[in-house]
N, C-alpha and C positions, 0 to 999 in steps of 0.2 A: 686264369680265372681269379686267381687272390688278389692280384693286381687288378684288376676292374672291380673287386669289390672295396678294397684301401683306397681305393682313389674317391669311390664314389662313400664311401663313409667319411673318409676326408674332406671332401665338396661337402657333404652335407655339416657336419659338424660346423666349417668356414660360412656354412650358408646362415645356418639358426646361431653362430656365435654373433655373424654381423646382424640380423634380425632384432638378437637379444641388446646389442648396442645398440640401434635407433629407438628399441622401445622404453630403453632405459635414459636416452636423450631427449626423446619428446616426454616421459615420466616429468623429470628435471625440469624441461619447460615450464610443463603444465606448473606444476609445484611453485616456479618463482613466478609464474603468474597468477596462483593464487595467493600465495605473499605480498604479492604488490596491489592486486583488489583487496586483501585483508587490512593493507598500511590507508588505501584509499578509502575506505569504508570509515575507519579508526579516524582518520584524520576530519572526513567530513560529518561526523559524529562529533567531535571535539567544537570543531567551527558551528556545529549547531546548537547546542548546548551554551556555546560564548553569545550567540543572537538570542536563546531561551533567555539566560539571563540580563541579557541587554533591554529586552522588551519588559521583562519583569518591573528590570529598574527602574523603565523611562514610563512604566503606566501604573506607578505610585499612586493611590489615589491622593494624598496628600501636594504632591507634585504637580497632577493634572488640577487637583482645585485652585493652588497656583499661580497655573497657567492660565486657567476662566478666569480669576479674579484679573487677573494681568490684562488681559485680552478682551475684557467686556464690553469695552466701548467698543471695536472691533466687532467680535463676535455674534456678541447677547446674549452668550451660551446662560443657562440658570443651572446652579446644585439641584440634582434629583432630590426629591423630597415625599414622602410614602403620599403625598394628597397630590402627586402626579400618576397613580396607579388606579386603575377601578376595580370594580371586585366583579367574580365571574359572573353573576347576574344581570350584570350590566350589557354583556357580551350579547348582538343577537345572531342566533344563531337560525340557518333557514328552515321553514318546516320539513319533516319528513315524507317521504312520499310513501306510499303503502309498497309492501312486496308483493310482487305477484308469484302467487304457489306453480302456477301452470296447469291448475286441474282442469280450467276450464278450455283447454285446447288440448283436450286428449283425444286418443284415436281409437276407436274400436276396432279391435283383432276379431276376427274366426277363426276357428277352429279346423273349418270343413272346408278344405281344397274342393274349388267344383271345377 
């Protein structure tokens, strides 16, 4: 009887020691595979940040006037200038329509089940 109990504590111990090995190898995995979406993340973070300021550089306004001045026989692009803007007054906007409350589609209740 001691003997089927040593073996079967045995078996089990080999059972949950190897258990404990596969959970602590896919653990592992998991871990350098979040390492290596942390480095991908990091990295195309970096590369976005080198295009933020690529676009900064290339839409100088000093730069893009420039480039109008350069390109106008091309273009016809014009400098913005505040008497290319209107004021909100100007703006038409369409009338309102009235709201409807819904009173006039109400329903009379009774009271008196007949």
């Amino acid at each position: 009887m001691k003997t089927l109990v040593y073996t079967v504590a045995i078996g089990s111990v080999i059972g949950v020691a190897y258990w404990a090995y596969q959970e602590n190898f896919r653990t592992q995995q998991a871990q350098d595979r979040v390492r290596d979406l942390q480095a991908q993340i990091a990295d195309t973070r970096e590369a976005l940040s080198v295009q933020q300021a690529e676009w900064a550089y290339l839409n100088r306004p000093e730069r893009l006037r420039e480039l109008t001045e350069m390109n106008f026989d091309r273009l016809g692009l014009l400098p913005l200038t505040p008497s290319h803007f209107g004021s909100i007054d100007q703006v038409a906007y369409p009338p309102r329509e009235p709201v409807s409350t819904g009173l006039a589609d109400t329903i009379e209740l009774s009271g008196d089940a007949q």
